[in-house]
C-alpha positions in Angstrom: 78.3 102.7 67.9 76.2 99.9 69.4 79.4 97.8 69.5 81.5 100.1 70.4 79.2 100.7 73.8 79.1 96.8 74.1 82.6 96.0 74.0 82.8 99.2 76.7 80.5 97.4 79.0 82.5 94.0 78.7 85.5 95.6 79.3 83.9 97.5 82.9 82.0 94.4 84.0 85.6 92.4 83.7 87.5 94.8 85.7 84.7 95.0 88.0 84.6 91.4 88.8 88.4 92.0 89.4 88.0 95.7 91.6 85.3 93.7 93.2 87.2 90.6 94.5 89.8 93.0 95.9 87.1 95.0 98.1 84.9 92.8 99.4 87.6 89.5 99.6 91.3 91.2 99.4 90.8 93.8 101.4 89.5 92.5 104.3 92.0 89.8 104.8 94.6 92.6 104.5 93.2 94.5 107.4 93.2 90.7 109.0 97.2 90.5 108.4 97.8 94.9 109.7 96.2 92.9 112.9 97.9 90.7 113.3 101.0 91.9 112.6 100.6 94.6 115.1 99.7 92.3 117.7 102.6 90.2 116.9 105.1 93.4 117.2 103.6 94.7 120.3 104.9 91.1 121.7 108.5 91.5 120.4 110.9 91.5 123.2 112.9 94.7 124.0 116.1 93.2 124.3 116.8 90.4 120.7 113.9 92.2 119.0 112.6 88.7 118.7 109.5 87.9 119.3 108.8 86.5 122.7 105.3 85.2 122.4 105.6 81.1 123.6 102.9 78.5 121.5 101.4 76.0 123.8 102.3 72.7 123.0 104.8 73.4 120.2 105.8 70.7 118.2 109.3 68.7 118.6 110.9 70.5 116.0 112.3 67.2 114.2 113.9 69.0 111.3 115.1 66.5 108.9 113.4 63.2 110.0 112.7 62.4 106.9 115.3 64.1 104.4 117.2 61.2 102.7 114.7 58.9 103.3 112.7 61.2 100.1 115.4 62.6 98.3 118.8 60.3 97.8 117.5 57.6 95.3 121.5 57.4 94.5 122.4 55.9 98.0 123.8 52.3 97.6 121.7 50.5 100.4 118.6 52.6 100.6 118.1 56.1 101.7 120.9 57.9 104.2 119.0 58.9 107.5 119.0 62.0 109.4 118.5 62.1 113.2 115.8 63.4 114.8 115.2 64.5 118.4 112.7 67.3 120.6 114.4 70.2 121.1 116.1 69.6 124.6 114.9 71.7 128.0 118.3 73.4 128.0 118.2 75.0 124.3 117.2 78.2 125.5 120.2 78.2 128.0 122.7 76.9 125.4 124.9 79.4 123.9 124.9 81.9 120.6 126.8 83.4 117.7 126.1 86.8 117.6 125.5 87.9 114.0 125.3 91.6 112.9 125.8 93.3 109.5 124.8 96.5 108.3 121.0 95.0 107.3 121.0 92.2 110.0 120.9 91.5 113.4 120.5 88.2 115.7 122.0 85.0 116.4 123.1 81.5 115.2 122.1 78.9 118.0 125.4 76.5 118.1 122.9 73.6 119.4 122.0 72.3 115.9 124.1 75.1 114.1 120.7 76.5 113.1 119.3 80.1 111.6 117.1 81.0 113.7 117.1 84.3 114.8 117.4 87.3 112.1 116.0 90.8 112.7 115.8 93.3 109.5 117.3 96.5 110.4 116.0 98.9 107.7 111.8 97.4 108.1 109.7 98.0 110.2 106.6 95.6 111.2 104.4 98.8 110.2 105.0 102.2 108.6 105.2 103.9 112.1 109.2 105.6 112.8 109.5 103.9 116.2 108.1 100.7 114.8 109.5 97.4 115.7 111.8 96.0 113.8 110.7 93.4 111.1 111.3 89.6 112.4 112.3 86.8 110.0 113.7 83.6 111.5 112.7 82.9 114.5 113.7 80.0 117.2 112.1 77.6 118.5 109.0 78.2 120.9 108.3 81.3 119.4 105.2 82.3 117.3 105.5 80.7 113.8 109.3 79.9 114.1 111.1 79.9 111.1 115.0 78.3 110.7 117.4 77.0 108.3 120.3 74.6 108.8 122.9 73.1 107.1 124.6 69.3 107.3 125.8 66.2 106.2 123.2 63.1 106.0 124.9 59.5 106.2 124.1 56.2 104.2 122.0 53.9 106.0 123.1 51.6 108.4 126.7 53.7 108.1 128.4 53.4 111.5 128.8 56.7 112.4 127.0 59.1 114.8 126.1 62.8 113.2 125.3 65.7 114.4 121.8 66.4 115.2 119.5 69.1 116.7 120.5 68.4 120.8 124.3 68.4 119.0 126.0 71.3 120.7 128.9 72.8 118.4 132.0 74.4 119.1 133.2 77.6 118.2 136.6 78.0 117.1 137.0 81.0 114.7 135.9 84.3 115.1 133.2 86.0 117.8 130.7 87.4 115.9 129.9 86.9 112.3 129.7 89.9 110.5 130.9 90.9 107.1 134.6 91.4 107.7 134.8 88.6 110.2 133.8 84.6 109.0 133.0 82.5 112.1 133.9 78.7 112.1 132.2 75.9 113.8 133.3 72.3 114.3 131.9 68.8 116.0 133.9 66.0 116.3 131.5 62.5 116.0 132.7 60.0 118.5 133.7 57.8 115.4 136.2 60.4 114.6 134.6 62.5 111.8 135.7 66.1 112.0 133.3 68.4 110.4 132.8 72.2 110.4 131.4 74.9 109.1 132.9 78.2 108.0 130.3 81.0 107.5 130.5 84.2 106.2 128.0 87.2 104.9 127.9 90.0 102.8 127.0 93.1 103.5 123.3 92.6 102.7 121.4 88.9 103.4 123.7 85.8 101.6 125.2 83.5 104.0 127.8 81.2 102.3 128.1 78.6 104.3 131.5 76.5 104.0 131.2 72.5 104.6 134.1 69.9 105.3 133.9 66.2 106.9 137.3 64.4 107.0 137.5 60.7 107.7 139.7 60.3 110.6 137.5 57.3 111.3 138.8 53.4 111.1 136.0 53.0 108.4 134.7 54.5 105.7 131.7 56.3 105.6 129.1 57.3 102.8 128.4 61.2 103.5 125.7 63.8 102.0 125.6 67.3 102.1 122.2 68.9 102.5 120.2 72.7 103.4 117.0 72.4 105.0 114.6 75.3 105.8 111.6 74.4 108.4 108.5 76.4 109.0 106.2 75.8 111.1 102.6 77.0 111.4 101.1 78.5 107.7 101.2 82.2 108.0 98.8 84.9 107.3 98.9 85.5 103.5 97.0 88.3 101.4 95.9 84.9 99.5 95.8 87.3 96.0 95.9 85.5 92.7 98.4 87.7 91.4 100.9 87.1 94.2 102.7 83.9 95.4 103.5 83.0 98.9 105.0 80.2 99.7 107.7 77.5 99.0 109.1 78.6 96.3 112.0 77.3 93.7 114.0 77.2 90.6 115.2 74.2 89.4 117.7 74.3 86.2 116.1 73.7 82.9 112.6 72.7 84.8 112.3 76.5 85.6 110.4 77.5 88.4 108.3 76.0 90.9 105.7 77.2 93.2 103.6 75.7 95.7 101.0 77.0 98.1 101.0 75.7 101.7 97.8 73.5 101.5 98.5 71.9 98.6 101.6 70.1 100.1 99.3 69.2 103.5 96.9 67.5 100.5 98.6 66.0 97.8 102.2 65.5 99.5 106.1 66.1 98.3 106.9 68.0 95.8 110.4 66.4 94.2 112.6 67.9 91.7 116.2 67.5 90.6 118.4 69.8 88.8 121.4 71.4 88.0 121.6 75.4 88.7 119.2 77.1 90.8 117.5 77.6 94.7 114.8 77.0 96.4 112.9 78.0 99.8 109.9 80.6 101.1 108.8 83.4 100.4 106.2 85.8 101.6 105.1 89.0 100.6 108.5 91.0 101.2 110.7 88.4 102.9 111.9 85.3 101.8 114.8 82.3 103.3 116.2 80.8 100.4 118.8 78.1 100.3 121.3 77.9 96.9 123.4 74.7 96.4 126.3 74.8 94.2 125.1 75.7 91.0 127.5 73.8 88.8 126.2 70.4 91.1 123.3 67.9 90.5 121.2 68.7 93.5 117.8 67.2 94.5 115.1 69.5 96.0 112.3 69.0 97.9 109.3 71.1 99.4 107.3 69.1 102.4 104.4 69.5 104.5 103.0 67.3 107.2 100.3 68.0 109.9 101.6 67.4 113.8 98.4 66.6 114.9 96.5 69.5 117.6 99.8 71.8 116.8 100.7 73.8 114.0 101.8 71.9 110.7 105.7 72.0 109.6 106.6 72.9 106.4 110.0 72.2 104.5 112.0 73.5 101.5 115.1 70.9 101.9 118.2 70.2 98.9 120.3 67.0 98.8 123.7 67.0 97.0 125.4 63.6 95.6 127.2 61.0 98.6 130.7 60.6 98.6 132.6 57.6 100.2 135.1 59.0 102.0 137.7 56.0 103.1 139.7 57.2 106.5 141.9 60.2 106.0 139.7 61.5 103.1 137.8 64.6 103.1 134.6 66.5 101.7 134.1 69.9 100.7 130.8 71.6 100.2 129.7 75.2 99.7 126.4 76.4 99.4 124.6 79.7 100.1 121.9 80.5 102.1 119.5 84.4 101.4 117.6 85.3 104.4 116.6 88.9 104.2 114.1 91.5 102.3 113.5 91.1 98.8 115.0 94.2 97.5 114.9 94.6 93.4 118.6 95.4 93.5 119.7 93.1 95.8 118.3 90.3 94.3 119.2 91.0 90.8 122.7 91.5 91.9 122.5 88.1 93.0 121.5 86.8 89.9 124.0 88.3 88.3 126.4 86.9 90.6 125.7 83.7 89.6 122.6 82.4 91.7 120.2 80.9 88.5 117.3 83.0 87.6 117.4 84.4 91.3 115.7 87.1 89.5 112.3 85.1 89.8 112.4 85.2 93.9 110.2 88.2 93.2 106.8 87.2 91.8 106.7 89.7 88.5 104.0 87.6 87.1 102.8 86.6 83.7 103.2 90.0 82.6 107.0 89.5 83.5 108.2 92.1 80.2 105.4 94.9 81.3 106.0 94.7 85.3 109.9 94.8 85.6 110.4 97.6 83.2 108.1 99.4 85.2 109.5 99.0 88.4 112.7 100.0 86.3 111.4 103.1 84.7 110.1 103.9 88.8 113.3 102.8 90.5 115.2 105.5 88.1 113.3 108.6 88.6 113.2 107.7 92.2 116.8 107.4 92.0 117.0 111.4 90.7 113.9 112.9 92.8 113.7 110.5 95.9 110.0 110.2 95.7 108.2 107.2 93.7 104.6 109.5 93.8 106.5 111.9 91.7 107.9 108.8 89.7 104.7 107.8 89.0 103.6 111.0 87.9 106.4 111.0 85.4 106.1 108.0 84.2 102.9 108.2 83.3 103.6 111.1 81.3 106.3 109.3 79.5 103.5 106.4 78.6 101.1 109.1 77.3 103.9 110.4 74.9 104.6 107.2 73.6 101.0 106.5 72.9 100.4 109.6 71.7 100.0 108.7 68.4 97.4 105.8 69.0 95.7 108.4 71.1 95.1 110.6 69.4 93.6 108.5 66.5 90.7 107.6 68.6 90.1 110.5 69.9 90.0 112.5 66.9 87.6 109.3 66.0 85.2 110.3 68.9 86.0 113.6 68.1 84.4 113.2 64.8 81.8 110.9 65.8 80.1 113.2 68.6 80.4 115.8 65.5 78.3 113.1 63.9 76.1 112.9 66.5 73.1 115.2 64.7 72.9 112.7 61.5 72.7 109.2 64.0 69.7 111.0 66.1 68.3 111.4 62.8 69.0 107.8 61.7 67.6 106.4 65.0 64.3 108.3 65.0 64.0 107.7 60.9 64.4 104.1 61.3 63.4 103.5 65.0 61.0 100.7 64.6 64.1 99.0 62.1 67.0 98.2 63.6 68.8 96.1 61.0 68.5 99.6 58.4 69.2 101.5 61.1 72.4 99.9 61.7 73.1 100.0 57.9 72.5 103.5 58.2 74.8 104.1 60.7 78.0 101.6 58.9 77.4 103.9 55.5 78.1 106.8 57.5 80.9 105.3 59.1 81.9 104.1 55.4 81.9 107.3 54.1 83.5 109.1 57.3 86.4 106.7 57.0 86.0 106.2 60.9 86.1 102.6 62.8 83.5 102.8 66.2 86.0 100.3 68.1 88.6 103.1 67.3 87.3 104.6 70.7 88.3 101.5 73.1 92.3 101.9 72.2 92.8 104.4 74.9 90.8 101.8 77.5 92.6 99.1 76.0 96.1 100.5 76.5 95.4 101.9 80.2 94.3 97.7 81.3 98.1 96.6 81.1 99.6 99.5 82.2 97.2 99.5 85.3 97.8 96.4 86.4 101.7 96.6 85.7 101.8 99.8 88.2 99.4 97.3 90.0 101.5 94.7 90.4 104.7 96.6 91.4 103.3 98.3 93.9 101.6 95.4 95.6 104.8 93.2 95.0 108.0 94.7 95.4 109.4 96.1 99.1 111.0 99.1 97.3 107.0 100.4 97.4 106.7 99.9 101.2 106.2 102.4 103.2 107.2 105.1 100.7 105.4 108.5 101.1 103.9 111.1 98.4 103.2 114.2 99.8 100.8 115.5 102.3 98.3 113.3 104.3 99.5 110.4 101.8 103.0 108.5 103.9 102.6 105.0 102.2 101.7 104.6 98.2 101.3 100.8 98.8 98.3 101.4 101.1 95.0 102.9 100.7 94.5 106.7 101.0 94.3 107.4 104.5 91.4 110.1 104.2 87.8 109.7 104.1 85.0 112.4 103.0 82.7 110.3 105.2 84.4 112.1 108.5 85.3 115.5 106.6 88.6 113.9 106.0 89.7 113.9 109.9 87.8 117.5 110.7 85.1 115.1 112.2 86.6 113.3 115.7 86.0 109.7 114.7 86.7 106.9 112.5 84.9 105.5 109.9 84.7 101.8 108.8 87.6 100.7 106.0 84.4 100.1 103.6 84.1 104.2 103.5 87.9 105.3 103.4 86.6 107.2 100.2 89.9 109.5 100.6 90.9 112.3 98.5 92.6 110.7 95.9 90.2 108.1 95.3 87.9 111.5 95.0 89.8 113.0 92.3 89.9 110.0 90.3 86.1 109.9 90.3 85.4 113.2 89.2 88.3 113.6 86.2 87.0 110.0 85.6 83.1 111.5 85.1 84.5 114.5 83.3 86.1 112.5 80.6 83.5 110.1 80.0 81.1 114.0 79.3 83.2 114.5 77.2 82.9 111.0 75.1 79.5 110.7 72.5 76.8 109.4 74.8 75.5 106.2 73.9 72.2 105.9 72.3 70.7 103.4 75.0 69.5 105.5 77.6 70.3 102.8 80.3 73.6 102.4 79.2 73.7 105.8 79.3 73.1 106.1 83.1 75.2 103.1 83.7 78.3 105.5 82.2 76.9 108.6 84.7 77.3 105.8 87.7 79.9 103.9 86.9 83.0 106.9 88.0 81.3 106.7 91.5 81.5 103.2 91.6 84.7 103.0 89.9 85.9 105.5 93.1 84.3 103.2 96.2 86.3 100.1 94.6 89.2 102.1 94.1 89.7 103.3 97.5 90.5 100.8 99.2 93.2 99.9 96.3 97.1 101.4 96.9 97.3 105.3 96.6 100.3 105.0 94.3 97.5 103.4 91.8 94.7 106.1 92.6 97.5 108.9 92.0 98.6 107.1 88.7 94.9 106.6 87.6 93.7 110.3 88.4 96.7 112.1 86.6 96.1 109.7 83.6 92.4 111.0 83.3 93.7 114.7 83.8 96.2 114.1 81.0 93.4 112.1 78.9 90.8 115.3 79.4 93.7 117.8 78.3 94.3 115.5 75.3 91.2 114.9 74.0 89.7 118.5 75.0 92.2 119.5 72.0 91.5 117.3 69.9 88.1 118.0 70.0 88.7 122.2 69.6 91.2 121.1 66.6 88.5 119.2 65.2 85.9 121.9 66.1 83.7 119.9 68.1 82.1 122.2 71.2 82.5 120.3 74.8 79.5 120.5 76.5 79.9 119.0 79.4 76.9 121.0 81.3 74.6 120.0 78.2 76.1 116.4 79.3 75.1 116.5 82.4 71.7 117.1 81.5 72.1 121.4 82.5 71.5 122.6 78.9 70.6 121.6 75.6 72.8 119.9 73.2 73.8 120.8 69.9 73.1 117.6 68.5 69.5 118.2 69.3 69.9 122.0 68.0 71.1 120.6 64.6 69.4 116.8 64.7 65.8 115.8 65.9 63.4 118.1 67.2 62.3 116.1 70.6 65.9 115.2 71.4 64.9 111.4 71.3 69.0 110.4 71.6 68.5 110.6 75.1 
């Protein structure tokens, strides 16, 4: 039993060194980034749904200054090179494609053929209804801009003049890019290179962008084609072990790739080459990704440079194979480019459609074969009752079936042991001042009742994973966001909105996020107290009282965690007290959870020692 107590107490002090670092660190960074986002919305503009807030002193945005000169080792005469210029004092006069699609809305600036202006329809920046919409690339002189571009990169010393970021193109297919009508765009170098770009989108976030060069030059020229995506400024992140932000990629057979924002500032470039796969940023819910041919060697890249007082730039960048082009030849290159929300469905559609392990966009974790089923047992009851708190509640039925059987074996084990709880007082005061015969005692019984003390931890054991899958899908995956239960309860990825510390809203004021002890966090306490009454009490009378405190502690950590989890965890302890309640009638063993609670006396005193010294 001794054992059986301490394994108990390592398992609650590890997941209260976890609970802990989420409500005195996680939490408070959280409340940092709900902020700052609302600041951020409440300075979108009106009109684009951009946001309009100018940085002092932004930096030039110099968006590949330094591409080939990392990534083409296969260029004959060194690296190609990539202009670079300061965004000119006309850009915000220079003129727009208009893109709009059932999930997007914005603009391509045709100075520089950039991405740089994309508005989510379907997301808001918070759970209000007349919420802002959600901004994800933004242009230049904006608040933590964020853009994407596409090009060719020449062989050094090539005599030819590119396209750079002042480069105005022209527009000569379509009007605005939507998913029934491609655009084209085209520059003409004063060498007589004709490029363009054909770009189309689906109905959801996947640009393909279409590249040709033809020679119509007197020379021949050595030509690259390349995606770039530039951020500037590192942005607020929840900065949570179990969740990634950041460049992200996957490169073929090297698998994936993911780097945090300070470590590129510190230790520099990141380089890979592959065959098959993407790469780009992600955070929390959004992500701009680019994805090169995936039958084609490609060379990626993830950069990150400090611009001295202003922000620092970041860059997720791919370089394909040159091709000599002699005059009259062409080149043809067609990557993709996914700049959206990272729906489940969405982005395993794309997978399946041929993007390499696009699957892994979403951060599933270690626990990759517990958290996706999850989500996927979720996703489908949602699908047939349009409400994930009511998925959750289902699901969690469906795990206690098919634990059932292990279940129940350790809780007829306690079952049997609180029966035995008469002979071990008896034990304990007969060999009190002998620990080593006590504990012989105590393993004959055990012997002879056929029962195993560590039987009692399964049901702890088996509730860890499947805690932190839920966990982890509802912290992780936009399908969570924003989604309401019932009642006072509109968003099971946040905390419960109540608190008993105002009456839960009867009181008119607010109380700190430290004692949002809200209704659900309430009920998991007291079914969490009810069912450890209902367990043998351990002999130690310290570690008794530790068990007494521990669901009220359990219940101030857990309310700041999502409400999904709280509702999860509080109809699992309801379930578990049905459960083992009749297991313990079957077995004939009386629940006393007054006698518990210290209200009565126990049986195992009526039918063990006389001065109830198991206490």
């Amino acid at each position: 039993m001794n054992d059986q107590n301490n394994f108990l107490v390592a398992i609650v002090l590890s997941l209260a060194v976890l609970l802990g670092w989420q409500f005195f660190v996680t939490e408070p960074r959280l409340e940092e980034e709900r902020v700052r986002q609302q600041a951020e919305a409440a300075l979108q503009d009106n009109g684009s749904g951009s946001a309009v807030s100018p940085v002092q002193d932004a930096p030039q945005n110099d968006l590949a200054n330094d591409l080939a000169a990392e990534i083409a080792p296969q260029a004959e005469n060194g690296a190609p090179q990539v202009a670079s210029a300061a965004v000119p004092a006309g850009f915000a006069a220079a003129p727009r494609l208009s893109v709009e699609t059932p999930q997007l809305t914005g603009s391509i600036a045709l100075m520089g053929a950039r991405f740089d202006d994309l508005v989510l329809k379907a997301y808001g920046a918070n759970a209000d209804e007349d919420a802002p919409r959600q901004v994800l690339l933004q242009s230049e002189g904006q608040k933590g801009h964020w853009q994407a571009h596409h090009g060719f990169v020449a062989a050094p010393n090539s005599p030819v003049t590119l396209p750079d970021e002042q480069t105005i193109w022209e527009q000569i297919a379509g009007s605005t890019l939507t998913p029934n009508t491609p655009v084209t765009l085209r520059h003409v170098t004063r060498e007589g290179i004709v490029m363009t770009q054909e770009i189309s989108v689906d109905e959801n976030f996947m640009f393909t962008i279409k590249q040709r060069a033809q020679n119509k030059s007197d020379a021949a020229v050595t030509l690259y084609p390349f995606g770039q995506i530039t951020r500037t400024g590192t942005p607020q992140l929840t900065d949570l072990f179990i969740l990634h932000e950041g460049p992200i990629g996957f490169f073929g057979e090297e698998g994936l790739n993911e780097v945090d924002y300070d470590d590129l500032l510190s230790d520099g470039p990141v380089k890979k080459t592959a065959t098959g796969g993407w790469l780009g940023m992600t955070d929390k819910y959004w992500a701009a990704a680019l994805v090169p041919p995936q039958e084609a060697a490609f060379t990626g890249r993830f950069t990150g440079r400090t611009n001295g007082a202003n922000a620092p730039i970041y860059r997720s960048d791919f370089l394909l194979a040159g091709e000599t082009l002699a005059p009259g030849q062409s080149l043809s290159s067609t990557s993709r480019f996914f700049a959206g929300a990272k729906r489940v469905d969405l982005i395993d559609n794309y997978a399946d459609d041929g993007v390499t392990r696009f699957d892994l966009l979403i951060d599933w974790g270690w626990f990759y074969f517990l958290t996706k089923p999850m989500f996927t047992a979720l996703a489908l009851f949602y699908s047939l009752l349009g409400n994930y708190g009511v998925a959750i509640l289902l699901v969690t039925i469906l795990i206690k079936l098919a634990f059932f059987p292990l279940a129940n074996r350790s809780y007829e084990t306690m079952a049997k042991m609180k029966k035995l709880q008469p002979r071990m007082v008896q034990i304990r005061e007969m060999y009190k001042d002998d620990r080593q015969a006590q504990q012989q005692e105590l393993m004959k019984i055990y012997r002879e009742e056929k029962l195993n003390p560590l039987a009692g931890c399964l049901p702890i054991l088996v509730q860890i994973p499947v805690f932190f899958s839920i966990y982890k899908v509802l912290f992780v995956t936009i399908d969570m966001r924003h989604q309401p239960f019932f009642g006072w309860v509109q968003d099971l990825s946040a905390p419960d909105p109540t608190s008993l510390f105002n009456l839960f809203g009867l009181l008119p004021y607010d109380v700190p996020s430290f004692l949002l002890i809200g209704i659900w966090p309430l009920i998991m306490g007291i079914t969490m107290f009810v069912q450890m009454q209902m367990n043998p009490p351990p002999p130690d009378p310290i570690q008794a009282r530790m068990f007494q405190i521990l669901p009220i502690f359990f219940t101030f950590i857990l309310a700041g965690f999502p409400a999904g989890l709280v509702i999860y965890w509080a109809w699992n302890n309801f379930l578990s007290l049905l459960q083992q309640g009749y297991i313990m009638r079957r077995h004939g063993v009386e629940i006393e959870l007054l006698a518990n609670l210290g209200f009565g006396r126990k049986s195992a005193q009526k039918g063990g020692s006389n001065d109830g010294s198991d206490q």
